[in-house]
C-alpha positions in Angstrom: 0.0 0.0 0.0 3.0 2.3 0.8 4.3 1.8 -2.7 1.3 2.4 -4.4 0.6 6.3 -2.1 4.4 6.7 -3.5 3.8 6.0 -6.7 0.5 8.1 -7.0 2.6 11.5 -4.8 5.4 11.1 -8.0 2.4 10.9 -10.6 0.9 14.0 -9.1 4.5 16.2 -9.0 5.1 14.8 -12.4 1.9 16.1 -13.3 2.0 19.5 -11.7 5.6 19.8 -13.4 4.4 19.2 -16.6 1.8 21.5 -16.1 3.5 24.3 -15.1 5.8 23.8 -18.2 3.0 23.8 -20.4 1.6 26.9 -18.6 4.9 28.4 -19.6 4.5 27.5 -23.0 1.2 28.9 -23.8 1.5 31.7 -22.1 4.7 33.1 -23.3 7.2 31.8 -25.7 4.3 30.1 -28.2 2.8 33.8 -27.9 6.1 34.7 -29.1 6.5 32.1 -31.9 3.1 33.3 -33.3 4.4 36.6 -33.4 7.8 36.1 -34.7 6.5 34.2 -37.8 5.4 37.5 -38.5 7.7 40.1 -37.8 10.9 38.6 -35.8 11.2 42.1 -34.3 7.9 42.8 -33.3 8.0 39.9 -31.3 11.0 40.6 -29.2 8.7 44.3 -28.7 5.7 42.3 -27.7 8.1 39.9 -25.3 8.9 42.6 -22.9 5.9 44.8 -23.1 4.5 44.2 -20.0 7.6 43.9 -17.9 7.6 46.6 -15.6 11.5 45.7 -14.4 13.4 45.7 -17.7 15.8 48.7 -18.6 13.9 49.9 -21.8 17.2 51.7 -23.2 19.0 47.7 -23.2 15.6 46.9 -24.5 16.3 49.2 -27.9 20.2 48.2 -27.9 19.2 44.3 -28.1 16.7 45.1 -31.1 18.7 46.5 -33.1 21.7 44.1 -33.0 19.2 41.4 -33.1 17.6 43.1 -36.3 21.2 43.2 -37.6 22.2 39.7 -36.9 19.0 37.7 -38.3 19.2 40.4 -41.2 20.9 38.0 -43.8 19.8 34.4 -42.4 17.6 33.6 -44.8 14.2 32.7 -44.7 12.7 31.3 -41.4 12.0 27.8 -41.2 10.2 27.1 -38.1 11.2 26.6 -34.4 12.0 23.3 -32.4 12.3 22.7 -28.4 16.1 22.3 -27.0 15.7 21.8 -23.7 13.2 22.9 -20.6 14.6 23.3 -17.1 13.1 24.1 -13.7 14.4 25.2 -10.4 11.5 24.8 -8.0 8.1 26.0 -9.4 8.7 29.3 -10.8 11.9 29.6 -12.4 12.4 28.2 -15.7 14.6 27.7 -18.6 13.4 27.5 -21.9 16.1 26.9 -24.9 14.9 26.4 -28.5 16.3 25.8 -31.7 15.4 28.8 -34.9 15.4 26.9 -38.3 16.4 29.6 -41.3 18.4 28.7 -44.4 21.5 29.4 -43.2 22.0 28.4 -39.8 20.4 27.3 -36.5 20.1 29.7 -34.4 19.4 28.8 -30.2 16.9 31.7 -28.4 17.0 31.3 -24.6 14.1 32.2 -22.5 14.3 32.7 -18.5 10.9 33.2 -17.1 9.9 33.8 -13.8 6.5 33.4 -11.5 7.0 36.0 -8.6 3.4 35.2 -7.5 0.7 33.6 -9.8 2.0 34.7 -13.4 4.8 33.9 -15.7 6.8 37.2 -17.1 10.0 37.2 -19.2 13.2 37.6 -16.8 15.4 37.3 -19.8 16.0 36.6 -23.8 19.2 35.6 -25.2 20.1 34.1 -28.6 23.4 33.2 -30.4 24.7 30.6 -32.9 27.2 28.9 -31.1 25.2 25.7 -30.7 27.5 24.0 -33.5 30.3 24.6 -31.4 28.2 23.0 -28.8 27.7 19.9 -30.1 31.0 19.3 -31.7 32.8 20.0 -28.2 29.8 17.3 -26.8 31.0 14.5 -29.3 34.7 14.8 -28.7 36.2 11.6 -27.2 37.0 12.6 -23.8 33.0 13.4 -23.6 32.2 9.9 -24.6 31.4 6.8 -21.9 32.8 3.9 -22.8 31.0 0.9 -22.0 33.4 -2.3 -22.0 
């Protein structure tokens, strides 16, 4: 019986996790998604426009050299899910990958839940995940299994 009232308490965190990831999700960076299909600029606008903490002058900085650097990618190809991380229940990682022609490209999203609603904490992007994955295949990364 102890097993079972186990098993059900990891089901429900499980759940709850999942849920508040998904919360996430909707609420924020799929927002952003819709938006960025549109106008990749407009989105980052629309990301921050409720945030009442964010320096508004970095805000203007960051658009423009993010104007500049998707300026010859290519076309946009779509978006897929890196990674999601957690620490406790509202601070999360988001890490996806941007399809154009050219290149991948990764956009980072830290949100935070201060009481009972997800806001943006942070954005970051860069297209150093190539780097990434050949410094994850190198030997000395590798387990061995003999």
């Amino acid at each position: 019986m102890n097993k079972f009232k186990i098993f059900v308490a990891i089901l429900i965190c499980a759940s709850s996790f999942q849920t508040g990831l998904s919360q996430i999700k909707e609420n924020i960076t799929e927002a952003f998604f819709t938006d960025f299909k549109k106008d990749n600029i407009k989105a980052y606008e629309n990301l921050f426009a409720e945030s009442k903490w964010v320096n508004k002058s970095s805000l203007e900085t960051v658009k423009i050299k993010l104007k500049d650097f998707l300026a010859d990618m290519g076309e946009y190809c779509g978006y897929e899910l890196i990674t999601q991380k957690m620490v406790g229940e509202s601070y999360a990682l988001k890490s996806f990958l941007i399809k154009y022609e050219s290149i991948p490209v990764r956009f980072t999203f830290i949100l935070y839940k201060p009481k009972n609603i997800w806001q943006i904490q942070s954005f970051a992007y860069d297209s150093n995940i190539g780097e990434e994955l050949e410094e994850a295949a190198k030997a000395y990364r590798l387990k061995y299994n003999w």
